[in-house]
C-alpha positions in Angstrom: 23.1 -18.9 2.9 25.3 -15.7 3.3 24.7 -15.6 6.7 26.4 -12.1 8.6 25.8 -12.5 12.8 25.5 -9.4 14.6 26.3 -8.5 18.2 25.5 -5.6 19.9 28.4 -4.0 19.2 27.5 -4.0 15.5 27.3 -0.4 13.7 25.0 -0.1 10.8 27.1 2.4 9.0 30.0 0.0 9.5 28.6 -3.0 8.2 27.5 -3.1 4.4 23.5 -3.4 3.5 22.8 -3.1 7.0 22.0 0.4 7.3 18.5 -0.7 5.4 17.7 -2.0 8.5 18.5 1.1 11.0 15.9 4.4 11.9 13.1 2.1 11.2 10.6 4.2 13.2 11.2 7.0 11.5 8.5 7.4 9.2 9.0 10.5 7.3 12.9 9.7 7.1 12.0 6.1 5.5 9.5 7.1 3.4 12.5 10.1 1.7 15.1 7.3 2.1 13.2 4.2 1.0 11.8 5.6 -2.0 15.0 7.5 -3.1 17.2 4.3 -2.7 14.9 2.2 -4.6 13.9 -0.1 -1.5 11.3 -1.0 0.3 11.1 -3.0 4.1 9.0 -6.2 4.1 7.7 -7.1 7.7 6.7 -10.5 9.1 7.8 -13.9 7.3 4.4 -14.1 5.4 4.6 -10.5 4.4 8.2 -11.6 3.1 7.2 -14.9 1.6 4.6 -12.9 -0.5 6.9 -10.9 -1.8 9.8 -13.1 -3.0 6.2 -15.3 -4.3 5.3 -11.8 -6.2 8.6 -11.9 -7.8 10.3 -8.9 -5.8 14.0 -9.2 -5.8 15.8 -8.9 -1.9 18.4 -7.0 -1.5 19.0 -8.6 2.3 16.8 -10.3 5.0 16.9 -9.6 9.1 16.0 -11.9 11.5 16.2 -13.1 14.9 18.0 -16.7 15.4 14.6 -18.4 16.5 12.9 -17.2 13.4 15.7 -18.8 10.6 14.3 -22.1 10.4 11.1 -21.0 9.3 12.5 -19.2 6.2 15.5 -21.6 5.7 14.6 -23.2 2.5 13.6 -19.5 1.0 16.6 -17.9 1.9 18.6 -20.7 0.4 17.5 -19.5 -3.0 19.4 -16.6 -2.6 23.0 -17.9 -1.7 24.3 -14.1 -2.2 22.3 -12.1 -0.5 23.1 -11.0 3.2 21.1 -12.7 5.9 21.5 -10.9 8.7 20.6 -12.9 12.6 21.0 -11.7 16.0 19.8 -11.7 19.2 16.5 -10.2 19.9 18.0 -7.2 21.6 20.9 -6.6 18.9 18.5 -6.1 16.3 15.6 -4.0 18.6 18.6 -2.0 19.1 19.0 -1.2 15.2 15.7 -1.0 14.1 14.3 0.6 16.8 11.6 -1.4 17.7 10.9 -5.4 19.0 10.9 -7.8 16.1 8.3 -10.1 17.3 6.4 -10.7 14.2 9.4 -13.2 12.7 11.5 -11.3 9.9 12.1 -8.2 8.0 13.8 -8.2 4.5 14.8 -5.3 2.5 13.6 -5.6 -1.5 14.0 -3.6 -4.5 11.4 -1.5 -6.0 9.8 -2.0 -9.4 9.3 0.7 -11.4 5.2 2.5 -11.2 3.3 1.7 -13.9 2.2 5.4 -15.5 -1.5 6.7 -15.2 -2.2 5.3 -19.0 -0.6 1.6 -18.1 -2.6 1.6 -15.0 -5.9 2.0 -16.5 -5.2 -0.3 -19.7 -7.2 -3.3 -19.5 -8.9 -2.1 -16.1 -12.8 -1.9 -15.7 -12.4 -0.7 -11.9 -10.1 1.1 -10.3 -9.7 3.6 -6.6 -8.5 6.7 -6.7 -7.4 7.8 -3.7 -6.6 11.1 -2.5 -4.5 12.9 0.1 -5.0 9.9 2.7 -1.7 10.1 4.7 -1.9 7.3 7.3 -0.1 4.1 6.5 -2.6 1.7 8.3 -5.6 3.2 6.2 -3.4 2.8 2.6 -2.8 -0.7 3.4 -6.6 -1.3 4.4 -8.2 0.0 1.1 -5.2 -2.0 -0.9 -6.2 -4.9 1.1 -9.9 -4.6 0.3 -9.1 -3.3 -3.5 -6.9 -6.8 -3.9 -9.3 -8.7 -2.1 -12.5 -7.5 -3.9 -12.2 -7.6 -7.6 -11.0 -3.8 -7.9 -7.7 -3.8 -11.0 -5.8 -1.0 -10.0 -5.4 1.8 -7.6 -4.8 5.5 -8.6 -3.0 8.0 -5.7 -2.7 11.4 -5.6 0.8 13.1 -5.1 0.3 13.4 -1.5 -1.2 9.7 -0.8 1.3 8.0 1.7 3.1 5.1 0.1 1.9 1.7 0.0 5.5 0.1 0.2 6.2 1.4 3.7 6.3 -0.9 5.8 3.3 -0.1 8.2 0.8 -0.3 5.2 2.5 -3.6 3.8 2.1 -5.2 6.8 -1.6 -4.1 7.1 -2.3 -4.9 3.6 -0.9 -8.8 4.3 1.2 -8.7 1.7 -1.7 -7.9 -1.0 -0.2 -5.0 -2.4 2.0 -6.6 -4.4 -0.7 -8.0 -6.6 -2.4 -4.9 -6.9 -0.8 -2.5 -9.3 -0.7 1.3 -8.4 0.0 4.1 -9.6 1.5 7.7 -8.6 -1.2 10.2 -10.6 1.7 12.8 -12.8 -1.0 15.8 -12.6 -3.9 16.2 -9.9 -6.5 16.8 -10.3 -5.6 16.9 -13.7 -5.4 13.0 -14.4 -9.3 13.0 -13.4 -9.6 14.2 -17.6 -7.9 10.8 -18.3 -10.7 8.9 -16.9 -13.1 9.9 -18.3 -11.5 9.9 -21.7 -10.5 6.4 -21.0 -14.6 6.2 -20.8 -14.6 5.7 -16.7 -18.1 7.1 -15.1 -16.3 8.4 -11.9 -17.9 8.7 -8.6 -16.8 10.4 -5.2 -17.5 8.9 -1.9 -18.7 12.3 -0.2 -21.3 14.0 1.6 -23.1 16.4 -0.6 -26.0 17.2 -0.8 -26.0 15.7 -4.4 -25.0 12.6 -3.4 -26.8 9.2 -3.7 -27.1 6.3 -1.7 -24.3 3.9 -3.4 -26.3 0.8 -3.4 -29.1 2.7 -5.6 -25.8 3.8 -8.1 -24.4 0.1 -7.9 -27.6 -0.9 -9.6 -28.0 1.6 -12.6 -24.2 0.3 -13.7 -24.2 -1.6 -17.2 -22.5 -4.5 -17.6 -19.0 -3.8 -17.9 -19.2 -0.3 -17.2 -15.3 1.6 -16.6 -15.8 2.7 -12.5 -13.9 5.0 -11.0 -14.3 5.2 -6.9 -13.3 8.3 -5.5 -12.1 8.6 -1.8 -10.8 11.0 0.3 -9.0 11.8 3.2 -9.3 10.9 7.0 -10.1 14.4 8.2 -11.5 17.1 5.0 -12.5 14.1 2.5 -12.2 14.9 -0.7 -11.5 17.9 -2.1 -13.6 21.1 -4.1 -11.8 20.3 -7.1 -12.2 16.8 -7.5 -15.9 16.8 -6.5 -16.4 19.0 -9.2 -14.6 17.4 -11.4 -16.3 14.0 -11.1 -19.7 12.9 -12.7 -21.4 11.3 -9.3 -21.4 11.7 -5.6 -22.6 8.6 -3.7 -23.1 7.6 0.0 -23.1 5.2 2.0 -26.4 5.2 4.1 -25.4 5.6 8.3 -27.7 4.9 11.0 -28.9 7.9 12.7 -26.5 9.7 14.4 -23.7 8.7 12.3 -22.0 10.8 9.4 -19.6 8.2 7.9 -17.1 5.4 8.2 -13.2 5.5 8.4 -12.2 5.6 4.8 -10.5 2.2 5.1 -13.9 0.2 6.1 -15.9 3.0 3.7 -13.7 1.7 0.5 -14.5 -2.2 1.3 -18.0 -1.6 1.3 -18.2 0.5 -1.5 -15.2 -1.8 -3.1 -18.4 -4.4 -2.8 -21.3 -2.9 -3.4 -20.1 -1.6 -6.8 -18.6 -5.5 -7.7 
């Protein structure tokens, strides 16, 4: 292994590749950064293991002394690539937070598949609009990969699904869920349905249906589209005009809806 000790004295603008590692907490700056450099930052040894298993190529690894046995024989594999230990307290020091959860490793991106790619072969995919918390994208990819869904469809705005926060939420799924940035909103809604996907939006209208009554008109086979929307306004005018169906979940008395994470795995199920 190319293994690179830090002390506390170490400067991440000093040492090369290390600098991946620094302003962690910073979630706005990593998601400009990250994306722009072509990286992403994998948290926790299974979050790691999955994606080296997924086929993700690191550009380094960070780690606390305790936690190198556990990853010995992976890192191994890659006899050029930094692997960078310290104490505890060096590396809370550079990334800003306690590393209690084992390792982090910095990996290069893949290229998105386009809009067209993403819905080749697919007979049900999520769109997903304007939802901006990290914990709630890794949630619905979590129940997308989990639950038979092929693909998931974000609006410009969507937070990414490679920071770190929703890869460590999704476990790791994400990376065998392909996704897909949409190149015109709500514009890429006329693809679907060209494609030949009935679409639906999670909302509640007063059009809407209860989604277990929808579930069961669905033909064998039939191209779905599920539509959800953001934590606070939902979904917006334009796309709930633009789609054929609104559906709903049915709520006990009292209550309007579910957070859009736990709405998406039941309606992720009911539509199976």
């Amino acid at each position: 292994m190319n293994l690179i000790r830090l002390s506390d004295e170490s400067d991440p603008s000093a040492v090369p590749g290390l600098e991946d590692y620094a302003r962690l907490t910073d979630a706005a700056l990593r998601q400009r950064q990250d994306v722009e450099q072509g990286r992403f930052i994998a948290e926790t040894t299974l979050v790691v293991e999955r994606a080296l298993d997924a086929g993700y190529e690191p550009r380094s690894f960070f780690l606390a002394e305790k936690h190198l046995p556990a990853l010995e024989e992976r890192l191994a594999a890659f006899p050029d690539v930094p692997v960078f230990v310290g104490s505890e307290r060096t590396l809370e020091k550079i990334a800003g937070f306690h590393l209690h959860r084992g390792a982090l490793a910095s990996m290069k991106r893949r290229p998105l598949p386009s809009v067209p790619e993403l819905l080749d072969g697919a007979r049900r995919i999520a769109v997903v609009e304007d939802v901006v918390d990290h914990t709630n994208i890794g949630a619905i990819m979590r129940s997308a990969a989990a639950l038979h869904v092929d693909g998931v469809l974000l609006s410009p705005r969507c937070a990414d699904p490679l920071y770190r926060r929703a890869i460590r939420t999704s476990m790791g799924t994400v990376f065998s869920l392909p996704f897909a940035r949409a190149e015109s909103w709500p514009g890429d809604i006329a693809r679907l349905r060209e494609a030949g996907f009935t679409t639906a939006a999670l909302a509640l209208t007063a059009r809407a249906e209860p989604i277990d009554a929808f579930a069961s008109r669905l033909e064998p086979g039939e191209r779905l589209a599920l539509f959800l929307g953001s934590e606070g306004p939902g979904l917006s005018a334009e796309v709930l005009d633009a789609v054929d169906r609104h559906v709903v979940i049915p709520m006990s008395e009292g209550i309007d809806s579910l957070n859009v994470a736990a709405a998406s795995a039941v309606a992720f199920f009911t539509t199976r």
